[in-house]
C-alpha positions as CSV (number, residue, x, y, z in Angstrom):
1,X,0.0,0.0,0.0
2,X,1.4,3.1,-0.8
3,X,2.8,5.3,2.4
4,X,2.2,8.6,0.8
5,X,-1.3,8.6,0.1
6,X,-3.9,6.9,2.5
7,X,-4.5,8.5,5.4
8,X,-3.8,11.8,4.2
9,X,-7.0,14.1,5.4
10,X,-6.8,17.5,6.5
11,X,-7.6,17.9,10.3
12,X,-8.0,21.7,10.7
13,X,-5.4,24.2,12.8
14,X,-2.8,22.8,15.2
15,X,-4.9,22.2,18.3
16,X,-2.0,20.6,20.5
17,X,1.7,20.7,20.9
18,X,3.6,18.3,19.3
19,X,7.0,16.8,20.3
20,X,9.8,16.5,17.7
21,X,13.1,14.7,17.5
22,X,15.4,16.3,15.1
23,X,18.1,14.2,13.1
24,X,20.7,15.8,12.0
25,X,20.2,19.1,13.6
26,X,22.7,21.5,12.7
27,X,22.8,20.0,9.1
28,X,20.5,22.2,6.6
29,X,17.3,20.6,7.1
30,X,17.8,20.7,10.9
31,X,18.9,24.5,10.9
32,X,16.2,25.5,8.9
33,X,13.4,23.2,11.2
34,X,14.9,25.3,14.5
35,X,13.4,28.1,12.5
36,X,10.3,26.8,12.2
37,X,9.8,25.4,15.7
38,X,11.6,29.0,17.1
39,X,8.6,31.2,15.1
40,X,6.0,28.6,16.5
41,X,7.1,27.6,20.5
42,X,3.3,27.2,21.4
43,X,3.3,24.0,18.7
44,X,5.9,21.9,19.2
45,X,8.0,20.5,21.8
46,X,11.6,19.2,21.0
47,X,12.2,16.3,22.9
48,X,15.4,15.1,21.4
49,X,18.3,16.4,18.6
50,X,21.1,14.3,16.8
51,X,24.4,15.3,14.7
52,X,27.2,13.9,13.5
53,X,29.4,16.1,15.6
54,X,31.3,18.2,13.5
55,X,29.8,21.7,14.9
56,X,29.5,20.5,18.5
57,X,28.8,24.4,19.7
58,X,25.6,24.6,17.6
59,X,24.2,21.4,18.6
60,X,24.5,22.4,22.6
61,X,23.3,26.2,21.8
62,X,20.4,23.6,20.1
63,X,20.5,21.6,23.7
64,X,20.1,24.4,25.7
65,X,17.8,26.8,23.5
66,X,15.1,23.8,23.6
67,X,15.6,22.3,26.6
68,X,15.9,18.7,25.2
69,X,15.4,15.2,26.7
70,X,18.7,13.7,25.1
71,X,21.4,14.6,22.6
72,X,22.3,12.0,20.2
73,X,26.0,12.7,18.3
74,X,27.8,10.2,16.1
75,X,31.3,10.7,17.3
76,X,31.9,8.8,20.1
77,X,34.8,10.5,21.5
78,X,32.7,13.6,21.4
79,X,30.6,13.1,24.6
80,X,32.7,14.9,27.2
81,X,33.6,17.9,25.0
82,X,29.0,18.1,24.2
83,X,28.8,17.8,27.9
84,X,31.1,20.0,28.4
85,X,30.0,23.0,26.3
86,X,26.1,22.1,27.3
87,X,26.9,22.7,31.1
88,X,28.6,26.0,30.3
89,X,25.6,27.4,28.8
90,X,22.9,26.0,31.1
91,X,25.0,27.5,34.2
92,X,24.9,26.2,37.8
93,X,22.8,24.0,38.8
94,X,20.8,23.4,35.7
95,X,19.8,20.1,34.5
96,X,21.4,18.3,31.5
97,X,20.0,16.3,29.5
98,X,21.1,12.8,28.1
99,X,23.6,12.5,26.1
100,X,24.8,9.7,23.9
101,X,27.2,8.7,21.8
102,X,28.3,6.9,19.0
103,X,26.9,5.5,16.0
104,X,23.9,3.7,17.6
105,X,23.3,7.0,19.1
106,X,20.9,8.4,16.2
107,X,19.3,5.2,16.2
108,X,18.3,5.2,20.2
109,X,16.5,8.6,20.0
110,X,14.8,8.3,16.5
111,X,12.5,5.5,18.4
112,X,12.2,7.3,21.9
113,X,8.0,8.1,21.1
114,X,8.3,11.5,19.8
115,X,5.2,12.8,17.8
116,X,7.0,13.6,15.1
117,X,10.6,12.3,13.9
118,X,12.8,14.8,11.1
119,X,14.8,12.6,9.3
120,X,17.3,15.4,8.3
121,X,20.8,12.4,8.2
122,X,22.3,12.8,5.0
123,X,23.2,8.9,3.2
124,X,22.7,5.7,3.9
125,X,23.1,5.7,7.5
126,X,19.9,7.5,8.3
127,X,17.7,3.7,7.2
128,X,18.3,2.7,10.8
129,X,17.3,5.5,11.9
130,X,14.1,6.0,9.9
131,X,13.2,2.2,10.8
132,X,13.4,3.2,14.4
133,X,11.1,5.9,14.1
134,X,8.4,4.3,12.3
135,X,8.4,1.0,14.9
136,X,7.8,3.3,17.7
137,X,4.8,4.8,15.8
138,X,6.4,8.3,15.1
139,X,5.4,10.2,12.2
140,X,8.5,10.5,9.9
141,X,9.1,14.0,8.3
142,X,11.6,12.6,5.7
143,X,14.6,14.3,4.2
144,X,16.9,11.7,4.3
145,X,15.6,9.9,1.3
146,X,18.3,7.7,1.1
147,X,16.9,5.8,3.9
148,X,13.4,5.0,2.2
149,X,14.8,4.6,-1.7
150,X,17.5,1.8,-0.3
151,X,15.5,0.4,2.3
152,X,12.5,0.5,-0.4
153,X,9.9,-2.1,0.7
154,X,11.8,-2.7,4.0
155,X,10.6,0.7,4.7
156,X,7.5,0.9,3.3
157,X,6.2,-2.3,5.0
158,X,7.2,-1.0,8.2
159,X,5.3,2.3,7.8
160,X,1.6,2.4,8.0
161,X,-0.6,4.5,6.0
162,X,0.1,8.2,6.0
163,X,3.7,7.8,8.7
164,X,6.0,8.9,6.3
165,X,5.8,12.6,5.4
166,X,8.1,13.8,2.7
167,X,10.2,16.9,3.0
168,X,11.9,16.9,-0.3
169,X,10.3,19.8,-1.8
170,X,9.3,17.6,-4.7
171,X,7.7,15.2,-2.9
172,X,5.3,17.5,-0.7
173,X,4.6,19.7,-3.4
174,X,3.4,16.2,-5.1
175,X,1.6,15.3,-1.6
176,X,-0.1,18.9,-1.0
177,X,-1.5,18.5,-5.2
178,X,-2.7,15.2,-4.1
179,X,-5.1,16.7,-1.8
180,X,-7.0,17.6,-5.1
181,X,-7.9,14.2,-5.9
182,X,-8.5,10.5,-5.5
183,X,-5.3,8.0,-5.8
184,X,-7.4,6.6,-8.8
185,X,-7.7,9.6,-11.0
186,X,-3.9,10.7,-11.0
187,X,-2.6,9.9,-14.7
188,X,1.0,11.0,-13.6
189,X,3.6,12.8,-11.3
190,X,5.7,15.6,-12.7
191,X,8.6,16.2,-11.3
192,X,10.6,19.3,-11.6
193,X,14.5,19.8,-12.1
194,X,16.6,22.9,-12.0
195,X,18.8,21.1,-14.5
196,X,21.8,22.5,-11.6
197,X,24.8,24.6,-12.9
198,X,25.4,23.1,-16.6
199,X,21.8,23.6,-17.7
200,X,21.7,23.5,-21.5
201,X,24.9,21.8,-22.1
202,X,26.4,19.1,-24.4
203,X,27.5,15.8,-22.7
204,X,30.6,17.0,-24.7
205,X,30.7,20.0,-22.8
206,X,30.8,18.6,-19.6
207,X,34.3,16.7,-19.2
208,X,36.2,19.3,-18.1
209,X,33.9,20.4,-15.3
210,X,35.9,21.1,-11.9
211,X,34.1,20.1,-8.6
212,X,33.8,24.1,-7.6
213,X,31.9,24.7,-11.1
214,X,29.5,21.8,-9.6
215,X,28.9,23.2,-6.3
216,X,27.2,26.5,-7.7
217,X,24.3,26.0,-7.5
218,X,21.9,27.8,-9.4
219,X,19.2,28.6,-6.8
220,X,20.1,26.4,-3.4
221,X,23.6,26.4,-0.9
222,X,23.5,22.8,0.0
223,X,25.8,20.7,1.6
224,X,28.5,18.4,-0.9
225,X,26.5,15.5,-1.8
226,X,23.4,17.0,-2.2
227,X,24.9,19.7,-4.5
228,X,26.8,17.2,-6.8
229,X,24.0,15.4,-7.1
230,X,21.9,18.1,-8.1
231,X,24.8,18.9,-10.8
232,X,24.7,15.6,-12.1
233,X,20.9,15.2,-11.7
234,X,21.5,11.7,-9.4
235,X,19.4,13.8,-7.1
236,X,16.2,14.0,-9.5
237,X,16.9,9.9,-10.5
238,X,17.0,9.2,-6.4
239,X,13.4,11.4,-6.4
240,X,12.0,9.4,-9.3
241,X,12.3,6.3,-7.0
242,X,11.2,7.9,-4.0
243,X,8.2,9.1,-5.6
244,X,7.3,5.6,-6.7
245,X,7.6,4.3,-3.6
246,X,5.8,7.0,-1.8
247,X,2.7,7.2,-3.8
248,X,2.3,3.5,-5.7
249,X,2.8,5.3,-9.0
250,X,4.5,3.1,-11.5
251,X,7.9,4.3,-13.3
252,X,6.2,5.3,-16.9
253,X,3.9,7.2,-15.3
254,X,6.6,9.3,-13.6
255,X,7.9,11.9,-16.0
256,X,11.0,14.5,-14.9
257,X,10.9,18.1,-16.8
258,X,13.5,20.9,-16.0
259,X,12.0,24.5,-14.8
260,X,15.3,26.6,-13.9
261,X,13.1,29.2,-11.9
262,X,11.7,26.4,-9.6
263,X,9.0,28.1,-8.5
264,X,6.8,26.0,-9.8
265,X,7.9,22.3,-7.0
266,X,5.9,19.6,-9.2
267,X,2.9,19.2,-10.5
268,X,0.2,15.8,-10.2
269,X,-2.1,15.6,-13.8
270,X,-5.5,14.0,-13.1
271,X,-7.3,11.9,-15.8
272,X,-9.9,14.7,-16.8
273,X,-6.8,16.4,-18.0
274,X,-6.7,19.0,-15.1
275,X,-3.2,19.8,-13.9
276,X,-2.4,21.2,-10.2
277,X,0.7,22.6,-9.4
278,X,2.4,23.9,-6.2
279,X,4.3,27.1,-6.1
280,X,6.1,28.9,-4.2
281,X,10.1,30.5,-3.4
282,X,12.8,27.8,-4.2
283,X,13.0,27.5,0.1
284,X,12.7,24.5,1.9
285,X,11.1,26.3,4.6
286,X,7.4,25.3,4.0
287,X,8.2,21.8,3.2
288,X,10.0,21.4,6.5
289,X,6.8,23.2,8.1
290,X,4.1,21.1,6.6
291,X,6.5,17.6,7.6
292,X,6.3,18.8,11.4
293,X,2.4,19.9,11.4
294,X,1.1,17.5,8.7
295,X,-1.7,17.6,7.7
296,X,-2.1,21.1,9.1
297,X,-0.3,24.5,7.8
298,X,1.1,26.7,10.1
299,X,0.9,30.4,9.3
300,X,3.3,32.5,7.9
301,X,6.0,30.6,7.6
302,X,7.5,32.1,4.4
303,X,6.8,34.4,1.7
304,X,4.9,33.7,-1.1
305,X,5.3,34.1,-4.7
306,X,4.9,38.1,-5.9
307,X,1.9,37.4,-8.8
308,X,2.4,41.3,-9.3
309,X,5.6,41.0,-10.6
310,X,6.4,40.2,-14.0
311,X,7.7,36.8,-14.4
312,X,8.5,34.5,-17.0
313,X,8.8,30.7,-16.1
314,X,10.6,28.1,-18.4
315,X,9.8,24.3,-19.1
316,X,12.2,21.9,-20.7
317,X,12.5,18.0,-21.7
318,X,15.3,16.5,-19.5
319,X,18.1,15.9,-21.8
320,X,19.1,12.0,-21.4
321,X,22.2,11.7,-23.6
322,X,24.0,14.9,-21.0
323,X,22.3,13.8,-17.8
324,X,21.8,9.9,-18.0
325,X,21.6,9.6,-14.5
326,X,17.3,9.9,-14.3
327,X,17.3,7.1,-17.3
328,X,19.6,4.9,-15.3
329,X,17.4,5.5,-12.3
330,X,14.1,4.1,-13.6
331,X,16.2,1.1,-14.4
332,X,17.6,0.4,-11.1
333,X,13.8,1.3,-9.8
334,X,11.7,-0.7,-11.8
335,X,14.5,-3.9,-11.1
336,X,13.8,-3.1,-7.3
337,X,15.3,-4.9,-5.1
338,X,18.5,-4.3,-3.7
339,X,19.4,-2.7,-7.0
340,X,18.4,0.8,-5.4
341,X,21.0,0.8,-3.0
342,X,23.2,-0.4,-5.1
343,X,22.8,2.8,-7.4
344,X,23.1,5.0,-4.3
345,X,26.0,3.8,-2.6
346,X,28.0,3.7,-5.8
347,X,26.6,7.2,-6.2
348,X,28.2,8.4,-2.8
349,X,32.0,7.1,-3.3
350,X,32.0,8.5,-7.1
351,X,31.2,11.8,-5.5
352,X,34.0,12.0,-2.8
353,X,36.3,10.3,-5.7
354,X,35.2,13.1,-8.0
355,X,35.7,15.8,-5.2
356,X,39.1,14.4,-4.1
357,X,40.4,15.0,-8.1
358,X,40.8,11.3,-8.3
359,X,37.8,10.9,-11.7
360,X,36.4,13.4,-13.9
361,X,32.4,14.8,-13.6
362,X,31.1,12.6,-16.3
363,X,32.9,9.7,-14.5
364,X,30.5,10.0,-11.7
365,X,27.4,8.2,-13.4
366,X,29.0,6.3,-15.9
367,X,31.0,4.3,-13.0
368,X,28.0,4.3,-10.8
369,X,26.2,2.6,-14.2
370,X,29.0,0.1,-14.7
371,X,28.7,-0.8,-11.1
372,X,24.4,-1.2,-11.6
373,X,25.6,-3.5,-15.0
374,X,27.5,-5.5,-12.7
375,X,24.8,-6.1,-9.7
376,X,21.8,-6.4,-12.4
377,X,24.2,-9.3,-14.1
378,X,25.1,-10.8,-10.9
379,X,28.5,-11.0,-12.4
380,X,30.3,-9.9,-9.1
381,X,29.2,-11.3,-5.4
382,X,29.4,-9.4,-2.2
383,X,29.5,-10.7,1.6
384,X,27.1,-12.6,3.3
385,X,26.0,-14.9,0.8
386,X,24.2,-12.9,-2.0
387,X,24.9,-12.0,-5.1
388,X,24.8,-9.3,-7.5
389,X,21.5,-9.8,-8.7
390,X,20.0,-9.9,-5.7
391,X,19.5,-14.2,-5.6
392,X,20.5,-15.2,-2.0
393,X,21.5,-18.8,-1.0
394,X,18.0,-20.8,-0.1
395,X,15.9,-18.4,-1.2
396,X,13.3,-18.3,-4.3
397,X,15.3,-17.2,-7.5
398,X,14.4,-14.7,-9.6
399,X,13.3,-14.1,-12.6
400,X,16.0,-12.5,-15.3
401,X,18.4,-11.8,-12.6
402,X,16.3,-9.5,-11.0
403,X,14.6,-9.3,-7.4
404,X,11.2,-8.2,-7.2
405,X,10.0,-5.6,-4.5
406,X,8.0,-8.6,-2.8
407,X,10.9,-10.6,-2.2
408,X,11.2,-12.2,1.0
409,X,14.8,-12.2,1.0
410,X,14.8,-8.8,1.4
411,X,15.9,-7.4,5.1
412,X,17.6,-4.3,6.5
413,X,21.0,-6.9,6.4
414,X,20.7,-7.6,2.5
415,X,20.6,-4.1,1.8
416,X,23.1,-3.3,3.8
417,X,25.5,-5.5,2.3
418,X,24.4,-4.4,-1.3
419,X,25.6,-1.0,-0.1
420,X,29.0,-2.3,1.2
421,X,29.3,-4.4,-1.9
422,X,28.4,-1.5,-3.9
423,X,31.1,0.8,-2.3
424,X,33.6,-1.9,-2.9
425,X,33.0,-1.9,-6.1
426,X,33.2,1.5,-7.3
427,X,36.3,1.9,-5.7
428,X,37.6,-0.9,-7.5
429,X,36.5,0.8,-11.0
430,X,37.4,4.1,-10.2
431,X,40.7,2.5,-8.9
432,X,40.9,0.7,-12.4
433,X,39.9,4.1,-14.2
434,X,42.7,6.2,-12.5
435,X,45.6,3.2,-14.0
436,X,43.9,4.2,-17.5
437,X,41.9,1.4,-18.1
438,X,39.0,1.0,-19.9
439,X,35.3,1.3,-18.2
440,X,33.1,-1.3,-20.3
């Protein structure tokens, strides 16, 4: 049953204060949800905030500011210095709260009860996370898609009806045009693209780029990954997915076009031919809002769009042959399985390899495609008994090397050793690449 769609209703104002837990806190997504929770103190209640633990100083001004239940951060030998910096700004005698440590930590608060649980983790990591959340009965604001297009039916059979909330501006502009109609009358999702820095260019254009050229951004400062991927439009082939698994709608009926403005989030067309769209600044603000009160808006949260102003917004086909990455996506989606994973994991060490100078830009999805070849073939094993394909020792085979999204043999543990498989892999292409050898 799809998550994204059932249970969905709209239940008037925010009556009642919920609690939160925040995941990844002082990355983007988490900044940007202090604002929201900061401009609305008499609807929600932040029980509990996780980080990796690279700006320990924010998260305990975070700590402090909301008076938190427990503080989750990845690094374990960053307890003492957290505790540390949260008892200097509480003062005498105030009470601290929990901390923890290490990289179970996320894991422990994402299923301490909260109300609602923002998935703001960035890569795999965040599936435990997300799986923890949704057993405890949570609802789960999403922005770590990673977690729900690797753990694919793993996730989506551990969420009930209406628990996951999407945050990806994409997804709840696609769940806020839903509202206008039955699941049965949506003829297809349209998703919309920036098309990212290189816009308008030849794949013969594009094999010189430098990994500063790909962090500017046209309209967004995100963090590394996020950027890169938006550059090499991984990030829109990653949404594709997510959207199918959201919302039940099947791959052709999924279609990508690029709008450089991005005011215009995506747009749902209904069988009578009726088209709605949502609109708005390209800010993640309201999408974080509407994950935290969903189904209810909370006022003000941003500025709308000017309508008095003079505008002119732009529509274009996706341009495969430049930016195969969406094409290779609805492959690795409609092959299900562990096949996902596989795709984003490869994704994540041809980024840092691209990053560290070691392959070129266009390297990026043409490794993480001969790495897909290689898993859809089953030419390659990885650990713990399964192969490429997705076939496991003593389980049911499948059918032309692929493993369907019903498959039994799919757990938490097989996709997490497609990922590592998957890493190993691309390093061992890209390692192959940088000798001067030949990527088949």
């Amino acid at each position: 049953m799809p998550v994204g769609i059932q249970g969905w209703g709209h239940n008037g104002s925010v009556t009642a204060p919920r609690t939160l837990t925040l995941l990844g806190s002082t990355g983007s997504i988490g900044t940007q949800a202090e604002q929201v929770v900061r401009a609305n103190p008499e609807a929600f209640t932040v029980r509990a905030i996780s980080a990796a633990g690279s700006d320990l100083d924010l998260l305990a001004r975070q700590a402090v500011a909301f008076q938190v239940e427990q503080v989750a951060v990845a690094r374990e030998g960053a307890a003492d210095a957290l505790i540390r910096a949260i008892a200097s700004l509480s003062g005498p005698g105030a009470a601290l709260p929990e901390v923890l440590a290490g990289p179970e930590a996320a894991i422990e608060v994402a299923g301490n009860g909260a109300d609602v649980v923002l998935n703001g983790i960035t890569g795999s990591i965040g599936l435990r996370p997300t799986l923890a959340a949704l057993a405890a009965g949570s609802t789960l604001a999403l922005a770590n898609k990673e977690s729900l297009i690797i753990g694919g039916p793993v996730v989506t059979a551990a969420a009930a009806p209406g628990q996951i909330v999407p945050v990806d501006s994409e997804h709840s502009a696609i769940a806020q045009c839903l509202r206008s109609g039955r699941a049965e009358e949506v003829r297809r999702l349209v998703l919309t693209a920036s098309g990212g820095p290189f816009r308008g260019r030849a794949r013969a254009d594009l094999g010189d780029v430098t990994p500063a050229q790909a962090l500017r951004h046209p309209n967004f400062a995100m963090g590394r990954v996020v950027t890169t991927n938006s550059a090499t439009l991984v990030n829109k082939g990653l949404e594709v997915i997510e959207a199918h698994l959201l919302f039940g709608i099947p791959f052709e009926r999924i279609e990508v076009v690029v709008h450089p403005q991005q005011q215009i989030h995506s747009m749902v067309e209904f069988h009578d031919g009726s088209t709605i769209a949502q609109a708005g600044p390209p800010r993640m603000l309201v999408p974080i809002a509407l994950g935290l009160s969903w189904p209810d808006r909370l006022a003000d949260v941003d500025e709308p769009s000017d309508w008095s102003t003079a505008s002119t917004w732009e529509f274009h086909p996706l341009d495969d042959e430049a930016f195969p990455a969406v094409r290779l996506a609805r492959r690795v989606g409609e092959a299900g399985g562990t096949h996902p994973a596989v795709y984003n994991a490869a994704n994540e060490v041809c980024v840092d390899a691209f990053h560290d100078g070691v392959i070129g830009f266009l390297d990026i999805v043409d490794t993480v495609a001969q790495v897909v070849r290689d898993h859809l073939t089953g030419t390659s094993a990885y650990s713990g008994g399964f192969v490429a394909g997705g076939r496991s020792a003593g389980s049911p085979g499948v059918e032309s090397g692929r493993q369907g999204n019903d498959s039994p043999a799919l757990s938490v543990d097989v996709v997490l050793a497609a990922d590592r498989w998957a890493r190993e892999r691309a390093r061992q292409v890209i390692g192959r690449s940088s000798q001067g050898e030949s990527q088949s």
